[in-house]
C-alpha positions in Angstrom: 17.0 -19.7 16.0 14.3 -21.9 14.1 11.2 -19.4 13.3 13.0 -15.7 14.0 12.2 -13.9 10.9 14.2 -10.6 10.4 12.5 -8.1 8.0 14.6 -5.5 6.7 12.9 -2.4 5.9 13.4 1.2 4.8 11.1 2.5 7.5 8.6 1.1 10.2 6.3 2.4 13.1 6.0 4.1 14.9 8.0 6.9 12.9 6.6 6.2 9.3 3.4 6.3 8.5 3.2 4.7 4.9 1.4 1.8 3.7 4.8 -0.1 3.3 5.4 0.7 7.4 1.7 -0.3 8.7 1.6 -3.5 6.4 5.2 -4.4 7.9 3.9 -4.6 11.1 0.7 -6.0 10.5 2.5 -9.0 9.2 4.9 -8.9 11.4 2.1 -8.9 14.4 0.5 -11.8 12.3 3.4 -14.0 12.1 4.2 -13.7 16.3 0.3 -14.5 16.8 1.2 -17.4 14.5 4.0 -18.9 16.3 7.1 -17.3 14.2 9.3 -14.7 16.3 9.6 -11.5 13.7 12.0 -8.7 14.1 12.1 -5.6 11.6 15.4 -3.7 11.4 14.9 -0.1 9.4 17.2 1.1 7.1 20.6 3.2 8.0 20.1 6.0 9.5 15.6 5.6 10.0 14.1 7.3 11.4 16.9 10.3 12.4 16.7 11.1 8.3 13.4 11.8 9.1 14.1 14.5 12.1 13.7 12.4 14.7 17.1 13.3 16.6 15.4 11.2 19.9 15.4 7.9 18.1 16.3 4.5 20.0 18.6 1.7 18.9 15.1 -0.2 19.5 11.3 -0.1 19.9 9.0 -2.2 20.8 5.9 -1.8 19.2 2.6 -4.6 19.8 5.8 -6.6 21.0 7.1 -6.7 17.3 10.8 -5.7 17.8 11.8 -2.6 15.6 15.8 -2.3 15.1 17.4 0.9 14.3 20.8 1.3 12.6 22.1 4.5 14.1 25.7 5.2 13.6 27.4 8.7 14.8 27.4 9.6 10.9 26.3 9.0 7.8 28.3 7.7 4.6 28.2 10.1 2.2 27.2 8.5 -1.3 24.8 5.4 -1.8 26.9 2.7 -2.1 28.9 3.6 1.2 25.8 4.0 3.0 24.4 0.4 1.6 28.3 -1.1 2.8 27.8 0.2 6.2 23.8 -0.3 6.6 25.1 -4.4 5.6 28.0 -4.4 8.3 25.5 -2.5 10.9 22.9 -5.0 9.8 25.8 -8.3 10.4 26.3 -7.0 14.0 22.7 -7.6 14.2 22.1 -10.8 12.4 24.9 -12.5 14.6 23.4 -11.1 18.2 19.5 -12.5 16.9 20.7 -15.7 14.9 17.7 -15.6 12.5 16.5 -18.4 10.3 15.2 -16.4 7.3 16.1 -12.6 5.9 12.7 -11.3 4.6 14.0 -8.3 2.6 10.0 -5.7 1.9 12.0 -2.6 0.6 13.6 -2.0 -2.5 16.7 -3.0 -4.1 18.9 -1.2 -1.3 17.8 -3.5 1.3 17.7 -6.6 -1.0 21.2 -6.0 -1.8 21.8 -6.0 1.9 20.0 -9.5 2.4 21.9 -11.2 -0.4 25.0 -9.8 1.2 24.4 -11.2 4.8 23.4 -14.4 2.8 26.9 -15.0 1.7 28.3 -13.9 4.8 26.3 -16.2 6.6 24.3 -18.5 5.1 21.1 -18.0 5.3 18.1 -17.9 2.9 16.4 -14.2 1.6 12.5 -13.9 0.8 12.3 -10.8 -1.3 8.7 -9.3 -1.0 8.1 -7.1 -4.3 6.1 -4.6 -2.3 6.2 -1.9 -5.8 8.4 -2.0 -9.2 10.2 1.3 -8.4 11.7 2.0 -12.1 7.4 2.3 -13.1 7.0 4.9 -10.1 9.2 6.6 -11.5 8.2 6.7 -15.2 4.9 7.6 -14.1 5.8 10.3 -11.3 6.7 12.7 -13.7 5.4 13.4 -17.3 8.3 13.5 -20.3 10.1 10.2 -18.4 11.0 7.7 -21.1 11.9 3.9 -20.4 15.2 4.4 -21.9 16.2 7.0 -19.4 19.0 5.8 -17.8 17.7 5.8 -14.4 14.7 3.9 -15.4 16.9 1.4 -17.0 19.4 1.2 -13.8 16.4 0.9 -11.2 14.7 -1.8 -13.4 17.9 -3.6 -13.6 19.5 -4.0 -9.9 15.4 -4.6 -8.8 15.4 -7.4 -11.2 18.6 -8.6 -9.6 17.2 -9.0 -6.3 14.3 -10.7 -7.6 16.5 -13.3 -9.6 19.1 -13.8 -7.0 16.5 -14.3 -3.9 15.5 -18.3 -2.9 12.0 -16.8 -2.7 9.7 -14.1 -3.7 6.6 -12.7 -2.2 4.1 -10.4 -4.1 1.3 -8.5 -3.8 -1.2 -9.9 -6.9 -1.0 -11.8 -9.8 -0.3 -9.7 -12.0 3.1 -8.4 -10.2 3.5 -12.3 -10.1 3.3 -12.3 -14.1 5.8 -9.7 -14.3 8.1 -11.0 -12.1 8.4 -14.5 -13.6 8.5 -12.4 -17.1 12.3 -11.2 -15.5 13.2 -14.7 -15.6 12.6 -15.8 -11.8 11.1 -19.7 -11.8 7.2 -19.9 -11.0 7.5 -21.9 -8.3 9.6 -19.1 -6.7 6.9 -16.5 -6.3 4.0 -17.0 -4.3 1.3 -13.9 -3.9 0.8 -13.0 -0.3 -1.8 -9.9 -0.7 -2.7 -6.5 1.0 -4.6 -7.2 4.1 -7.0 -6.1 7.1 -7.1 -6.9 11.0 -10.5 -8.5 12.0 -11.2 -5.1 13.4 -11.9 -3.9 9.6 -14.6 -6.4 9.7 -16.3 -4.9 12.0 -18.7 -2.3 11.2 -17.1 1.1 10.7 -18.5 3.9 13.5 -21.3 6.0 12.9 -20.6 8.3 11.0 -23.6 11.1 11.4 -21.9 13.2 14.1 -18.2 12.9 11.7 -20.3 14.4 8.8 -21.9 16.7 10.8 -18.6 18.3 12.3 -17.4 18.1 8.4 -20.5 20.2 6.7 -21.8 17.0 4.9 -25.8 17.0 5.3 -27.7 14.1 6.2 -29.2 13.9 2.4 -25.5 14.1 0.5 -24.4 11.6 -1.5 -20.4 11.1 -0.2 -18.0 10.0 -2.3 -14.4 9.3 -1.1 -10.7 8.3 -1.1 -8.0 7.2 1.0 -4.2 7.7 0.3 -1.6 9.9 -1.0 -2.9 12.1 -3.8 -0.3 11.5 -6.6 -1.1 12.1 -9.8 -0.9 8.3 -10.8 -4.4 7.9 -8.6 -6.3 10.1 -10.8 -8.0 12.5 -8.4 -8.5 14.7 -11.3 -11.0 12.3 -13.1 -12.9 12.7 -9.8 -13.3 16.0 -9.8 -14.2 16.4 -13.3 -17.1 13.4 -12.2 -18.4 15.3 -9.7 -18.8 18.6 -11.5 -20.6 16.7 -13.9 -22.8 15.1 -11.3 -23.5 18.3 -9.7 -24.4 19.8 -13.3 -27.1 16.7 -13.3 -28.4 17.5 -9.7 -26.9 15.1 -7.6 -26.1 15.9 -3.9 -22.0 14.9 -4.3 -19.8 15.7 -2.0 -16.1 14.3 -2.5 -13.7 13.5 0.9 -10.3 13.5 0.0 -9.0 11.6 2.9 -4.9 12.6 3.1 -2.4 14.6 1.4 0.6 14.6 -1.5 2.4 16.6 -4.0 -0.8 16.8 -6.1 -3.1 18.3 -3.7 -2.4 22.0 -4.7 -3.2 21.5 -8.1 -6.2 19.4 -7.4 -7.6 22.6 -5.4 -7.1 24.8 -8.4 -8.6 21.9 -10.3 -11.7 21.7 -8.1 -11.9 26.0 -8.2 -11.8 25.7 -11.8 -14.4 23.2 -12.0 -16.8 25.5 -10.2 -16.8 23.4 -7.0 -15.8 26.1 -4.8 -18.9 25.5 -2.3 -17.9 23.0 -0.2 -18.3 20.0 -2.5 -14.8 18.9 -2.3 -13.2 18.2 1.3 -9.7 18.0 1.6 -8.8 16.4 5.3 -4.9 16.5 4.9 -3.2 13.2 6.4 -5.1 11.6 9.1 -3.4 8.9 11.2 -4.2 5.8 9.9 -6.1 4.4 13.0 -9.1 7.1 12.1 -9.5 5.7 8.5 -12.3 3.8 9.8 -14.4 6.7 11.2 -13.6 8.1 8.1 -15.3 5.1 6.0 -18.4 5.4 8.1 -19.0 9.1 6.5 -18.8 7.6 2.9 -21.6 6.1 0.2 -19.0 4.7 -1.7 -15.2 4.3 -2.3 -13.6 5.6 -5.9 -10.2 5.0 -7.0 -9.9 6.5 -9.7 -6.7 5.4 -10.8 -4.8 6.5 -14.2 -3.5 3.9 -16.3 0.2 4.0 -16.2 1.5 0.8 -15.9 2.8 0.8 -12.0 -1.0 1.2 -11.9 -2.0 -1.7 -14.0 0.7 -3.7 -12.0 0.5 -3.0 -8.3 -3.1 -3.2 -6.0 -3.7 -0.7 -3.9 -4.2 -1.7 -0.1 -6.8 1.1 0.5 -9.7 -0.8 -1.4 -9.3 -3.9 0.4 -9.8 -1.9 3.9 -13.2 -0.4 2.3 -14.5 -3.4 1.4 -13.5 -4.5 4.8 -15.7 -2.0 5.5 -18.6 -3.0 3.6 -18.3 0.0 1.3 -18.8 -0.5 -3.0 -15.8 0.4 -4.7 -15.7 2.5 -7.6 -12.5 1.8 -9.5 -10.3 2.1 -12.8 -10.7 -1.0 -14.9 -7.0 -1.5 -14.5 -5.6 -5.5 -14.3 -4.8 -4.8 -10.7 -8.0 -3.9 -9.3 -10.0 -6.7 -11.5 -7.9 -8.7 -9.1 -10.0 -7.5 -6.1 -13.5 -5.6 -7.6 -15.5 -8.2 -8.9 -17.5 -6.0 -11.6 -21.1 -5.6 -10.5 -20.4 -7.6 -7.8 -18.6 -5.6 -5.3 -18.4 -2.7 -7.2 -17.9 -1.3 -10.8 -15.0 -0.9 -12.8 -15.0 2.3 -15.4 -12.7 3.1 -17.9 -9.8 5.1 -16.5 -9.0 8.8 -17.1 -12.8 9.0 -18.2 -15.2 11.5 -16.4 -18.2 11.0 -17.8 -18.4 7.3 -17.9 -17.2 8.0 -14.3 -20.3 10.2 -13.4 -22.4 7.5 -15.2 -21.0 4.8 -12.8 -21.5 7.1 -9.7 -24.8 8.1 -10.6 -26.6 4.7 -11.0 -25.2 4.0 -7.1 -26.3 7.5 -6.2 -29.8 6.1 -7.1 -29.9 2.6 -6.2 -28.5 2.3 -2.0 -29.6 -1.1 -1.9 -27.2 -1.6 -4.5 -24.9 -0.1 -2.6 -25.3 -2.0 0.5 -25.3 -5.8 -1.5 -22.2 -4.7 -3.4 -20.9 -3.6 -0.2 -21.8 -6.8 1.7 -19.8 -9.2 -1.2 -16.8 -7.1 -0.8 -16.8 -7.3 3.0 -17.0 -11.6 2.7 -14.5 -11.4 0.0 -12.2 -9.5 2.4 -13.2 -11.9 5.1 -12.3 -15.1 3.4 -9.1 -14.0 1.2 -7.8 -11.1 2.9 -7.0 -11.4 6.4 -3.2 -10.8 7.9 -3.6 -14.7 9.4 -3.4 -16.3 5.7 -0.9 -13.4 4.9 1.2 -14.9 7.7 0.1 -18.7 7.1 1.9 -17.8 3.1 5.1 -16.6 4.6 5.4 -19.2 7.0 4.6 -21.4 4.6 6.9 -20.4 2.0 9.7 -20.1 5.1 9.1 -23.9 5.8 9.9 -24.8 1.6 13.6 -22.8 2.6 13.9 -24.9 5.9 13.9 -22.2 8.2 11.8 -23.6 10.5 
């Protein structure tokens, strides 16, 4: 069927949540608006793993077709489960006759699109959403890049890449690294994190959100969106604002989500003295009241260590602030110069440094007409690079190269 795009996935809506799940469907959404007919088909077992015990062999969600694999069991072990995900996965590919397999996950569900290629013929685009083998160095302190998993993830991801007829990415500099595993150039085209015209819009009011959250009309917000991990540096914020409240700023920080870190970021913020309300902690929020959430905030930090997953992959949380027309505060990491044009948009500050951090935030803090012009570049930046209908306009474009259309 010319144009019918299957996406295989490790998750999707409406069951997960993640950035990986909402940006599937957002392109998926994208490409059916632009003529292509997507389907997504999660991985084994999604989304019962996940304690849903209710789950349908299919949803349909903004009329983006979501395909579960549910069979009565599970195969114990990884690489039975990946040999029966690929033979639930055939029965599916021969019912929908796609054109193209558009593998976003990791190496488990690339390895499933180059096997349904030899079984039937048909191209793989391999979207290089994250390098796994660097989340994993930098989960974790004491991890070495000759540990044996490191050096087995790096390996069957760079496998996929290689063996795929295309590759999609989400920045340059992921692009660099790919091509540095020996996949051709002209391979790997960057189709970026994204917003619906909706972030364009002006976020809500925020006044009656601040007020229901203790933030006064005269405090200087500062915030972030996203899973607090210790990669994204949440400490470095917290050590900023107790040295902005030392200097007699306003600051109040809105942690906008939740993670593995957020216990030790309380005891952080407790040691730090800010033990009055200065630092919010909203736990997760669904993702369609992030907005109300940006209409509460001065500016946007990402504070971001500099591990190397973090000097490689861009965040899609900026790019939906700036959609906003907030600044953005963030680690000068090769990533993020990729979308924060410095004194532009916003500022880039040396990571893992607190004072230079409280500097940064404390010029903004007095200048809000800085604020709002930095604010206003990142929005039209957004506006003209970063939309979900060039995202789709890439893939379909990289489809037509494979003749799948």
């Amino acid at each position: 069927m010319p144009g019918r795009v299957l996406h295989l996935v490790p998750e999707g809506l409406p069951h997960g949540h993640a950035g990986p799940a909402l940006r599937t469907q957002a392109l998926a959404r994208a490409q059916s608006a632009a003529g292509l007919d997507p389907h997504v088909v999660t991985r084994i077992g999604f989304p019962v793993t996940q304690g849903v015990f209710d789950a349908r062999s299919l949803d349909l969600l903004e009329g983006v077709p979501q395909h579960r694999l549910l069979p009565r069991w599970l195969p114990y072990g990884s690489g039975p489960a990946l040999a029966r995900n690929a033979e639930l996965a055939a029965r599916l590919v021969e019912r929908l006759r796609p054109s193209v397999l558009h593998a976003a996950g990791d190496h488990g569900d690339g390895r499933v699109a180059l096997a349904l290629r030899d079984a039937y013929g048909l191209p793989v685009v391999h979207e290089v959403r994250d390098f796994p083998e660097e989340s994993w160095l930098a989960r974790a302190p004491g991890r070495s890049r000759d540990d044996t998993t490191y050096v087995a993830l790096r390996e069957l991801e760079t496998h996929c890449m290689r063996e795929a007829d295309a590759v999609l990415t989400l920045g340059e500099a992921m692009k660099a690294e790919i091509v540095s595993r020996g996949v051709p150039e002209e391979r790997v085209r960057v189709a970026p994190h994204a917003v619906d015209p909706l972030f364009l819009t002006p976020p809500p009011d925020g006044r009656a959100l601040r007020a229901g959250l203790g933030i006064g009309p005269e405090d200087y917000v500062i915030g972030t969106v996203g899973t607090l991990t210790r990669s994204e540096g949440t400490h470095t914020l917290l050590e900023a604002a107790a040295r902005l409240r030392r200097r007699g700023a306003p600051v109040r920080l809105l942690l906008v989500g939740d993670g593995p870190e957020r216990r030790a970021l309380e005891t952080a913020a407790a040691q730090l003295g800010l033990t009055d309300g200065t630092v919010l902690f909203t736990g997760m929020v669904p993702h369609g009241q992030v907005r109300a959430y940006h209409g509460v905030l001065d500016v946007f930090a990402l504070p971001r260590t500099d591990d190397r997953v973090c000097q490689l992959v861009p965040p899609y949380e900026p790019v939906e602030a700036m959609a906003s027309g907030l600044p953005v505060v963030a680690s000068d990491l090769t990533a993020m110069r990729e979308l924060v044009e410095h004194r532009v948009s916003g500022v880039l500050v040396p990571a893992q440094a607190p004072t230079a951090w409280a500097d940064a935030l404390e010029g903004l803090f007095h200048s809000p007409e800085r604020r709002q012009d930095w604010g206003a570049a990142g929005r039209a930046f957004v506006a003209r690079d970063r939309t979900w209908i060039r995202v789709a306009a890439t893939t379909r474009a990289t489809y037509h190269t494979l003749g799948c259309l």
